[in-house]
C-alpha positions as CSV (number, residue, x, y, z in Angstrom):
1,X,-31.5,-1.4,2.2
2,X,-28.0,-0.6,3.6
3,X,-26.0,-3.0,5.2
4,X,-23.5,-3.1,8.5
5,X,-19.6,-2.5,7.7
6,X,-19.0,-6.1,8.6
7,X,-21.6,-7.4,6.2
8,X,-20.1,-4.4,3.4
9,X,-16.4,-6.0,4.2
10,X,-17.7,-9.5,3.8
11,X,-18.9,-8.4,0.4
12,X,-15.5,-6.9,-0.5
13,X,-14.0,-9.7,0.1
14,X,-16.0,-12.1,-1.5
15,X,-15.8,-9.8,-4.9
16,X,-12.6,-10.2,-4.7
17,X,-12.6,-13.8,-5.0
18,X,-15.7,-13.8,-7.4
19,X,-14.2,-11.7,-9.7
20,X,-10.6,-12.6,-10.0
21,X,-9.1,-9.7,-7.5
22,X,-7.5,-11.8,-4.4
23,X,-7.5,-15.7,-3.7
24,X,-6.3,-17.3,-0.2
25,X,-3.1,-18.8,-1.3
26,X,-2.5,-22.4,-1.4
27,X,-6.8,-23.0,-1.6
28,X,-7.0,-26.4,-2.5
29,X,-4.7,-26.9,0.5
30,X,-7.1,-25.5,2.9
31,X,-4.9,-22.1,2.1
32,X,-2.5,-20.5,4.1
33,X,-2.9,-17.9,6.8
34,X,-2.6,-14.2,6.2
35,X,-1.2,-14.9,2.7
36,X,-3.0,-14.2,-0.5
37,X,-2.4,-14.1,-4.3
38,X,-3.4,-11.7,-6.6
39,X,-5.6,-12.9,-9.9
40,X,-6.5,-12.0,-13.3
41,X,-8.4,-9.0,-12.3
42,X,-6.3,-8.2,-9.3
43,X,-2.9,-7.2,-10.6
44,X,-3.1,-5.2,-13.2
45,X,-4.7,-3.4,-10.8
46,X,-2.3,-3.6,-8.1
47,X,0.0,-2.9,-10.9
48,X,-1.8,0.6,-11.9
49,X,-1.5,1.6,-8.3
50,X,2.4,0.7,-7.7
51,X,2.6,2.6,-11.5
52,X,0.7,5.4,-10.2
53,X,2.8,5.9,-7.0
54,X,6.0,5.4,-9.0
55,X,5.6,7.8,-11.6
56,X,3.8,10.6,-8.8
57,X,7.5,10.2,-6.8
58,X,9.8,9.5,-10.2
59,X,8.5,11.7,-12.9
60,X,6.5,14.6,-11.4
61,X,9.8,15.1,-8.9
62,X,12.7,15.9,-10.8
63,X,14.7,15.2,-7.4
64,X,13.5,11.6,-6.7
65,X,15.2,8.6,-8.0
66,X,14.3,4.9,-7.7
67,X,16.5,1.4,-6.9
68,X,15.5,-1.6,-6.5
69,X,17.2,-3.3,-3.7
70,X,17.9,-7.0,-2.7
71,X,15.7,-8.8,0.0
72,X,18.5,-10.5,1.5
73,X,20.9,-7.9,3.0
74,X,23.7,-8.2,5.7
75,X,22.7,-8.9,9.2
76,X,24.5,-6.4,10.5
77,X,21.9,-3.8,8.7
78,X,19.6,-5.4,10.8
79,X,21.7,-5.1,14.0
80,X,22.2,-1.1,13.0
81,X,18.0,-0.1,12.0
82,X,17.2,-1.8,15.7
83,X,15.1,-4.3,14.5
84,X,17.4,-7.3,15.7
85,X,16.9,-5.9,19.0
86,X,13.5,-4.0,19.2
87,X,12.0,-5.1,16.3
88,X,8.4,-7.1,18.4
89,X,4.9,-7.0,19.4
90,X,3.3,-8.0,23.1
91,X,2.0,-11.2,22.4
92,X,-0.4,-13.0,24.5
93,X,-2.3,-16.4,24.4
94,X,-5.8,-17.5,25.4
95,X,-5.5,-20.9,27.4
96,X,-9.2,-21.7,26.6
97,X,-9.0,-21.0,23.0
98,X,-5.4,-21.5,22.1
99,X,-5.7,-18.6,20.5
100,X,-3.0,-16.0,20.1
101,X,-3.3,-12.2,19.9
102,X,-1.6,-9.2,20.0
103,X,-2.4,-7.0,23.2
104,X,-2.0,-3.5,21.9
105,X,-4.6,-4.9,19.5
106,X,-7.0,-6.2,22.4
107,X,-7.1,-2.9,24.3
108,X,-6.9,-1.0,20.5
109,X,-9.8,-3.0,20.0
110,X,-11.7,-2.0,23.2
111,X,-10.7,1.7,22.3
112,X,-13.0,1.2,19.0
113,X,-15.6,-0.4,21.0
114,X,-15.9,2.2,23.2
115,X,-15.6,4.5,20.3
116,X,-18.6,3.0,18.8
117,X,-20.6,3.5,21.7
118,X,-20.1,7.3,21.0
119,X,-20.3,7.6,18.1
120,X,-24.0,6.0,18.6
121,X,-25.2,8.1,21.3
122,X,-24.1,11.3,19.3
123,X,-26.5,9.8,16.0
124,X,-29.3,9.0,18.5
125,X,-29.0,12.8,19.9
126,X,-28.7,14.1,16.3
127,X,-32.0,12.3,15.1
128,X,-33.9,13.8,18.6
129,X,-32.7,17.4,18.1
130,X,-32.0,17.9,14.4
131,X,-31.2,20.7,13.1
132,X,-30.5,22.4,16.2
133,X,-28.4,19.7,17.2
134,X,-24.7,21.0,18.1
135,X,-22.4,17.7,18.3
136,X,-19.8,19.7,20.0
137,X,-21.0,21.1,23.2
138,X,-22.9,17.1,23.3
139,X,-19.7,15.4,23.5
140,X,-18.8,17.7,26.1
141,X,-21.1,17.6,28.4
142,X,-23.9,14.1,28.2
143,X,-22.7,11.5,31.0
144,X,-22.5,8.8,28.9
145,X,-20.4,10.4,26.2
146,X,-17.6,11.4,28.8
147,X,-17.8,8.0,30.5
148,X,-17.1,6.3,27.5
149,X,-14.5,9.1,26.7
150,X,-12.7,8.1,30.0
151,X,-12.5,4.7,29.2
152,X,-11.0,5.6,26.1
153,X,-8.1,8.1,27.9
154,X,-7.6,5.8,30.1
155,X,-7.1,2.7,28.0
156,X,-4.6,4.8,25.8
157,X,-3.1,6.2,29.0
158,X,-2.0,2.7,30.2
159,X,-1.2,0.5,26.7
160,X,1.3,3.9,26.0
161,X,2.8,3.4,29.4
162,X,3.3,0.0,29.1
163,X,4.9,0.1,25.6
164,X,7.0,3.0,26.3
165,X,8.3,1.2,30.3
166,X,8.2,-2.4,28.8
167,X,5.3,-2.8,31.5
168,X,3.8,-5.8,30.3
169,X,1.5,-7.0,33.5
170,X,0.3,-3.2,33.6
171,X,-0.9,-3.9,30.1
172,X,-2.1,-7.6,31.1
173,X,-3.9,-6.1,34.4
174,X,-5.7,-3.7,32.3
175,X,-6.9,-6.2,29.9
176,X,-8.4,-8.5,33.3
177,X,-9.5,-5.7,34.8
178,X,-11.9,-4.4,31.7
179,X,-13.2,-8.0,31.3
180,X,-11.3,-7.5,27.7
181,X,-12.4,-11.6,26.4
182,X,-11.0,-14.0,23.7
183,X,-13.3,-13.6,20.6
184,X,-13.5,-17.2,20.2
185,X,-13.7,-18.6,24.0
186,X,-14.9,-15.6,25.7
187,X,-13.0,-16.0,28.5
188,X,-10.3,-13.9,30.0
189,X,-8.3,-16.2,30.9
190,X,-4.3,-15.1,29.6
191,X,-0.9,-16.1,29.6
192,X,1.4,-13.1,30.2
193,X,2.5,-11.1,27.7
194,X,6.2,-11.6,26.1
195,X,7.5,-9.6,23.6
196,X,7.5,-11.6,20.1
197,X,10.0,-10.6,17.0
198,X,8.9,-10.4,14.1
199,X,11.7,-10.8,11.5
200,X,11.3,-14.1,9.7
201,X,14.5,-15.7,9.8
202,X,16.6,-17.9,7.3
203,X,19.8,-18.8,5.8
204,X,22.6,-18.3,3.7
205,X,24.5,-21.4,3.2
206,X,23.5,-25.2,3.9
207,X,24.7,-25.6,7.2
208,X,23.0,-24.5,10.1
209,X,26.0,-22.8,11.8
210,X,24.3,-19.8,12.8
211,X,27.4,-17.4,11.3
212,X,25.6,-17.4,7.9
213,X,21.8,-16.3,9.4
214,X,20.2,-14.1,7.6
215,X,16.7,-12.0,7.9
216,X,13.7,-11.7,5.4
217,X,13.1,-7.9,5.1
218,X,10.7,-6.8,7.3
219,X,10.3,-2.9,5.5
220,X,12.6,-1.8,2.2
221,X,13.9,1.4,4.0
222,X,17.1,0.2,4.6
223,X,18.2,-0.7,1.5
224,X,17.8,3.1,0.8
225,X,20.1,4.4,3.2
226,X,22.9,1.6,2.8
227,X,22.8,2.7,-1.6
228,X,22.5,6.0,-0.2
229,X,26.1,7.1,-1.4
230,X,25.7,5.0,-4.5
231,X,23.5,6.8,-5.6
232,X,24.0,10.5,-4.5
233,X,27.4,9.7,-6.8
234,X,26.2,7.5,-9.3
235,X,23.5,9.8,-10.0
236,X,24.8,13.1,-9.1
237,X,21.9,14.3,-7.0
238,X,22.0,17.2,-4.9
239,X,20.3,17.6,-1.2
240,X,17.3,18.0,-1.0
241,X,16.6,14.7,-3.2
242,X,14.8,11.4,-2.7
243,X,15.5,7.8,-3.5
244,X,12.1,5.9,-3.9
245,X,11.6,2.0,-3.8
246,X,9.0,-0.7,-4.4
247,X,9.6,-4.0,-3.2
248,X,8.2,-7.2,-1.0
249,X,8.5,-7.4,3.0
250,X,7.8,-10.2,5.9
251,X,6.4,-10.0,9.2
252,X,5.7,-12.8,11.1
253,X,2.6,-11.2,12.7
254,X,0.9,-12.7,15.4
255,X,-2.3,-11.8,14.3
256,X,-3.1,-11.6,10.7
257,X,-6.5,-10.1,9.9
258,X,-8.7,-8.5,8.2
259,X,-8.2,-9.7,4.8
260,X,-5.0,-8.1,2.3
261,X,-4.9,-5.6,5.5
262,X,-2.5,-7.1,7.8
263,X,-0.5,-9.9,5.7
264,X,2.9,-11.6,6.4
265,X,4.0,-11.1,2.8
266,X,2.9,-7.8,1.7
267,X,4.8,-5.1,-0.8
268,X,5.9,-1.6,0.3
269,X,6.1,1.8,-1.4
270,X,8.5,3.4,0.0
271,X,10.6,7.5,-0.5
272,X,13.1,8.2,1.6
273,X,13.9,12.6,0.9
274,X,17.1,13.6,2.2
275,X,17.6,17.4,3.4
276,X,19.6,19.3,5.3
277,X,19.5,19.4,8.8
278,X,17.4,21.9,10.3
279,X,15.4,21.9,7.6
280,X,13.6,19.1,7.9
281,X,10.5,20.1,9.7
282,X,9.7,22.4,6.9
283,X,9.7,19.4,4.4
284,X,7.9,16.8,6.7
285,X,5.1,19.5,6.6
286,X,5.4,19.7,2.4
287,X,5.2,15.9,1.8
288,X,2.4,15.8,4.4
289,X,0.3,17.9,2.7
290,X,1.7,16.7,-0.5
291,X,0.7,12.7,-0.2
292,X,-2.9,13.8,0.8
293,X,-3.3,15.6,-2.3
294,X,-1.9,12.4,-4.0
295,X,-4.5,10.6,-2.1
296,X,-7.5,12.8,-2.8
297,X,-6.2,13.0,-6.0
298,X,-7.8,8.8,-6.9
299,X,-11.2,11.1,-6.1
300,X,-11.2,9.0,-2.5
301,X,-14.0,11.2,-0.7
302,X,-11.8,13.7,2.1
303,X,-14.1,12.6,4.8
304,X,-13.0,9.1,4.4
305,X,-8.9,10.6,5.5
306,X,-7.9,11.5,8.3
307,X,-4.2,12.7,9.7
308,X,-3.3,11.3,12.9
309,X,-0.5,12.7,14.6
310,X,2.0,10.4,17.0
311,X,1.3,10.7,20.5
312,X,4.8,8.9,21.3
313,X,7.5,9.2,19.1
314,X,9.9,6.4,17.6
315,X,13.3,6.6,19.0
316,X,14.5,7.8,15.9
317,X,11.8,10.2,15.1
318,X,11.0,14.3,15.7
319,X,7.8,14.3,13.9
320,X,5.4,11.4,12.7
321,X,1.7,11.2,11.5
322,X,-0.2,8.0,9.8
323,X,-2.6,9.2,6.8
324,X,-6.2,7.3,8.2
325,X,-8.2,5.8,5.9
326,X,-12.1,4.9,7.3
327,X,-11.8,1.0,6.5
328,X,-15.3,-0.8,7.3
329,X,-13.7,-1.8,10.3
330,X,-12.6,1.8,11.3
331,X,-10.0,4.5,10.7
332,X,-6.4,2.5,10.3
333,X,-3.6,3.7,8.8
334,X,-2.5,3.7,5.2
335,X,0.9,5.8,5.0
336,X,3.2,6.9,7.3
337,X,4.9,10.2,7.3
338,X,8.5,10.6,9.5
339,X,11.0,13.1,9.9
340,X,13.3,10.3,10.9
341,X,16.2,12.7,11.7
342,X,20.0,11.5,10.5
343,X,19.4,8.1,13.0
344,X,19.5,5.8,9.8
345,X,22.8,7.1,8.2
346,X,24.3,7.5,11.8
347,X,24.1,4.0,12.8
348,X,25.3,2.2,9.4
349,X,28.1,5.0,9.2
350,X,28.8,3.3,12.8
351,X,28.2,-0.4,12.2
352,X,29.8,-0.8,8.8
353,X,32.7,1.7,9.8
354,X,32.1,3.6,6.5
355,X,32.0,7.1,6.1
356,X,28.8,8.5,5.4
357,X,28.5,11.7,4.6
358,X,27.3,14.9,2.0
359,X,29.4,18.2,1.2
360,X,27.3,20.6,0.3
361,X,28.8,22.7,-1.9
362,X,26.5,25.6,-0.9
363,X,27.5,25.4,2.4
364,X,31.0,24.5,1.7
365,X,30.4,21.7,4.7
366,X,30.1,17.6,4.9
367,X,27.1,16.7,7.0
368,X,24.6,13.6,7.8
369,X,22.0,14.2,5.9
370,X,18.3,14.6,7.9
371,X,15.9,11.8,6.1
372,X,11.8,12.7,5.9
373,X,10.0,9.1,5.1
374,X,6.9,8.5,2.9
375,X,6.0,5.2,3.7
376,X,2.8,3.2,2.1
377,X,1.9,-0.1,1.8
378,X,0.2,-1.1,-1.9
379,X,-1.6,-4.2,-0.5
380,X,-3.7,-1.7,1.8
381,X,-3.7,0.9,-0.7
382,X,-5.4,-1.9,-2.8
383,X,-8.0,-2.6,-0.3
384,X,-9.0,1.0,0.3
385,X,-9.8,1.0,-3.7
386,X,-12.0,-2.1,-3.8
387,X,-13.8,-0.9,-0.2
388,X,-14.0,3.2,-1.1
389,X,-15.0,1.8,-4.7
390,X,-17.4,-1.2,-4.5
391,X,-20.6,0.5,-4.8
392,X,-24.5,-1.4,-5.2
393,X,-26.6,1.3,-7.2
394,X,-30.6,1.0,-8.2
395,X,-31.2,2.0,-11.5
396,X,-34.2,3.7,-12.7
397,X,-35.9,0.5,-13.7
398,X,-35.7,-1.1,-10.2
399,X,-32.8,-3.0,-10.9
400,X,-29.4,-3.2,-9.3
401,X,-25.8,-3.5,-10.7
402,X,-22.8,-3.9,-8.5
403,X,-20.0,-1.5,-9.6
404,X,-16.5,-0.3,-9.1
405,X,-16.2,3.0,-9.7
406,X,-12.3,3.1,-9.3
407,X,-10.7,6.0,-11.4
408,X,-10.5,5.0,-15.0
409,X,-6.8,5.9,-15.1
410,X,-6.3,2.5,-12.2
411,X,-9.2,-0.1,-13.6
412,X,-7.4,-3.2,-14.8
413,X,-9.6,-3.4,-17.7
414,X,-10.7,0.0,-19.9
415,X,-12.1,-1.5,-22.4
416,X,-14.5,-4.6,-23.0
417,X,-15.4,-5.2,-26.8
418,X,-18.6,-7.1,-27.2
419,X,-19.6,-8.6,-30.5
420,X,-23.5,-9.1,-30.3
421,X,-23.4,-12.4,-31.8
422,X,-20.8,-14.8,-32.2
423,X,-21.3,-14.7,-36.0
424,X,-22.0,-13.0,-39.0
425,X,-18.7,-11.7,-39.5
426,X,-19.3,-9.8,-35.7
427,X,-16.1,-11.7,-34.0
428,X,-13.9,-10.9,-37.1
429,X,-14.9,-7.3,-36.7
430,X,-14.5,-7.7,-32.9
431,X,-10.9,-8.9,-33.3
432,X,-9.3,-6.6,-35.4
433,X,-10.9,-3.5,-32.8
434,X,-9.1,-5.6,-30.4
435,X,-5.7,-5.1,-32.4
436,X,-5.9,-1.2,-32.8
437,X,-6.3,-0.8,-28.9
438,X,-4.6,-3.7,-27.0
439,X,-1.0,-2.4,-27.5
440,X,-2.1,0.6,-26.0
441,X,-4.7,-0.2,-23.5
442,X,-6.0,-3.4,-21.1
443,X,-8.4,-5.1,-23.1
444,X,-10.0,-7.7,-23.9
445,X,-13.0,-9.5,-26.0
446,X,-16.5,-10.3,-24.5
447,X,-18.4,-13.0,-26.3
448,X,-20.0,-15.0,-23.4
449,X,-24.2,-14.3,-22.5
450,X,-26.6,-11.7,-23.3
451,X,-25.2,-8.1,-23.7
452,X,-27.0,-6.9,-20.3
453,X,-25.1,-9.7,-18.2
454,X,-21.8,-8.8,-19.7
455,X,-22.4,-5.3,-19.3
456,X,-22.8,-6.5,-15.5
457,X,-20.1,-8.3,-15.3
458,X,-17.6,-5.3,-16.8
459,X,-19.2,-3.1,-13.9
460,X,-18.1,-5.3,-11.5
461,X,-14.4,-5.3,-12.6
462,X,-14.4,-1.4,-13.0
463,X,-14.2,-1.6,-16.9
464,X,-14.7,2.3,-18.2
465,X,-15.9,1.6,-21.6
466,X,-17.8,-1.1,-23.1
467,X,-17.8,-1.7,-27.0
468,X,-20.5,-3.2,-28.9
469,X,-20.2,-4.3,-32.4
470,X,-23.9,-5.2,-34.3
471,X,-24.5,-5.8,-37.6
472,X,-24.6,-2.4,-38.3
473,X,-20.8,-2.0,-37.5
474,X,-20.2,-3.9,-40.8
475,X,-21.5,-0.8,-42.6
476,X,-20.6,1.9,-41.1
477,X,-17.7,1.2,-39.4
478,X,-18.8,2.8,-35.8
479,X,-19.8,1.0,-32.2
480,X,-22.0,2.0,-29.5
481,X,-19.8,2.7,-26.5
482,X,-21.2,2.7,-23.1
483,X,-19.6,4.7,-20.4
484,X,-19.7,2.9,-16.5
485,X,-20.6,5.5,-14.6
486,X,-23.2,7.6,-16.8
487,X,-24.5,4.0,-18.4
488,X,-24.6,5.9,-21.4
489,X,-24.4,4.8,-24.7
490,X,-23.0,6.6,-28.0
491,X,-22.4,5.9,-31.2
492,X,-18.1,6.3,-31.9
493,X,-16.6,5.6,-35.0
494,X,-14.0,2.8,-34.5
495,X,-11.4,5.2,-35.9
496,X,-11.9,7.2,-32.7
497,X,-11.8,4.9,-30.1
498,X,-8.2,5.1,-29.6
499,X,-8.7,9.0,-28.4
500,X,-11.8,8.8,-26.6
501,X,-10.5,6.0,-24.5
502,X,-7.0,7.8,-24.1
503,X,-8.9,10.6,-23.4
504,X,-10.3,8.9,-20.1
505,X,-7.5,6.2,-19.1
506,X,-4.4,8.2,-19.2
507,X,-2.3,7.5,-16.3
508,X,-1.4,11.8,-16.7
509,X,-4.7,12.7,-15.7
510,X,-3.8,11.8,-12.2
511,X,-0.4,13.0,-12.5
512,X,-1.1,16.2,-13.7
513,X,-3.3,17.1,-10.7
514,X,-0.1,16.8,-8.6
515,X,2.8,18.5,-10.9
């Protein structure tokens, strides 16, 4: 029986929990909102995918370096990106509810609804006419479609108005006028919107003097550009190159939902390619069409991506698209691509007064370099594993088993070894299997309940290969190996699990799909 998206996310997130993935932070406290921690289970696979994503931009590119910059950085870099100054969301409260919400997210949120509708009148038509359905000329030309459809253009019409003008009541009269309700009191009854930063702030010394404030990180990007001449120097790279970074960031959002999705602590992965100017139209299009291959690469099914280009364009920007992933709760973006011009180098040449520049010596010219931004978070990538991954399959017996099929190379666990008993001389053997492998691979021993339960509950985790040692391991020195996805079992000698294993696990497999 198939369930709704919201019951399928529900289940995600209570796996997570279940299993060790993700915990609300600060539980026993009644927890803490929009921040999570990662468990057992959780971060070595959070850990595979930052690996994954580091290695793709480090080793396959021979041009790509990586840093590791501070949190804590002047507040004048602040003052230079724009974010002291434009750096906020339209917030608006619910008087009823005392609730508080975004309101590009309220009429976003109608958008889907009406979306929905579609999206529900085109199945009903495709069941009536079948085959000879054609979904195009439908949407077209049925009443209901393009009333919907006008809804939606005009909803977009006015929230991109509003943002681009600073038009807040045209955005609040929108939401009145579309009946657009608190979830929680269902009434429409708003404050008006004000614009909200977002930058958590803190500081330096003891005293509260207000000279010494400084900013949590809301994105790592800037640490890039202000190490940009330490390392062109430092590591004598020539343009084009890239300077790629991992790290933790802080938004104080004013909604945080939907699980890891939106969080106020989350962790960024983020490349920053410099080129030359006028050339960097022809690289935003190569790493656009190079980080969906990277994507489709995890074997994430195509239909579940989509590109979605920018309608308006950052301040900074010539070119933007987000890389759509279809979450249960709709298409939302996982990466963003930018062709983010020379703004960034620009503005800290001019706040800090430092010269920043590149001679090429091809063109025998200094210039600002042109910067084209890859920009992912891992803490959405992470979800989009668990929710493309989870799977609920019935076996041929009538039973069902719960799996993660995540790519073998990313599961936090590749092998399980399962003594039958928890005698016999079955442990001992157990234990020194778990000594040829552990060094190399995630692993661990299995001795609690029947083999079928455990067996379940390495499915569950995404474990690749379960090992069984019986009695008859003490003779002939071989396992039976089950595979995850096939449920097959084998007999391996234990002198060959090393390369059958590697054989499945390595993190090259994915990388050599993209070199």
């Amino acid at each position: 029986m198939s369930i709704s998206n919201e019951e399928f996310f529900k289940k995600v997130v209570a796996h997570c929990k279940e299993y060790g993935f993700v915990f609300p932070s600060s539980e026993i406290y009644d927890g803490l909102s929009a921040v999570y921690d990662y468990g057992s289970r959780g971060i070595p696979l959070k850990n595979n995918l930052r690996q994954y994503w580091w290695q793709s931009m480090t080793r396959v590119h021979k041009n790509i370096v990586g840093i590791d910059a501070a949190i804590f950085m002047h507040p004048r870099v602040w003052k230079a990106s724009g974010h002291v100054d434009g750096f906020s969301d339209p917030m608006i409260d619910n008087k009823d509810s005392k609730k508080r919400y975004r309101a590009d997210q309220l009429i976003e949120d109608y958008i889907d609804k009406q979306d929905a509708k579609i999206q529900k009148e085109v199945e009903k038509a495709s069941m009536r006419f079948g085959d000879s359905f054609d979904e195009k000329k439908y949407r077209e030309t049925n009443p209901r479609v393009l009333e919907y459809q006008a809804k939606i253009d005009r909803a977009a019409s006015v929230l991109k108005e509003g943002l681009e003008n600073d038009n807040l009541k045209m955005i609040k009269d929108f939401i009145v006028e579309q009946n657009i309700v608190c979830p929680i009191s269902g009434t429409c009854n708003w404050t008006d919107i004000r614009q909200f930063n977002l930058m958590y702030s803190t500081q330096m010394n003891a005293t509260d003097g207000g000279e010494d404030a400084l900013f949590l990180r809301p994105e790592t990007a800037q640490g890039i550009f202000v190490n940009f001449l330490n390392v062109q120097k430092t590591a004598r790279m020539k343009i084009p190159f890239g300077i790629a970074q991992t790290g933790k960031a802080f938004r104080n959002e004013i909604v945080a939902r939907q699980f890891i999705m939106r969080m106020k602590e989350f962790e960024q992965m983020e490349m920053q390619f410099f080129v030359r100017p006028g050339t960097e139209i022809e690289w935003y299009n190569q790493w656009k069409e190079s980080r969906m291959k990277w994507h489709l690469a995890m074997g994430i099914k195509p239909e579940h991506y989509r590109f979605h280009e920018h309608d308006k364009l950052a301040h900074y920007a010539n070119a933007a698209v987000d890389i759509e992933y279809q979450f249960p709760f709709g298409f939302k973006e996982l990466e963003g691509i930018h062709s983010r011009t020379d703004f960034d180098l620009s503005r800290h040449q001019e706040f800090s007064g430092k010269k920043i520049k590149y001679h090429d010596p091809e063109l025998n010219e200094s210039y600002t370099p042109y910067v084209i931004e890859t920009s992912i978070g891992l803490d959405r990538l992470f979800l989009m594993t668990m929710c493309e991954n989870l799977k609920d399959e019935t076996l041929d017996n009538g039973e069902t088993r719960t799996v993660l099929c995540v790519h073998p190379s990313l599961a936090p666990v590749k092998a399980a070894i399962m003594p039958l008993v928890n005698k016999d001389g079955l442990p001992e053997l157990a234990d020194e299997i778990y000594k040829k492998l552990h060094l190399d691979f995630d692993c661990f021993i299995e001795e609690k309940d029947s083999i079928g339960k455990r067996y379940r509950r390495q499915d569950a985790i995404g474990t690749p290969f379960c090992i069984t040692v019986d009695h008859e391991s003490l003779n002939d020195n071989a396992v039976t190996v089950r595979d995850r996805d096939t449920m097959e079992q084998k007999r391996v000698a234990i002198a060959e699990l090393h390369p059958l294993i590697s054989s499945k696990v390595n993190m090259n497999i994915l990388l050599s799909k993209l070199d």
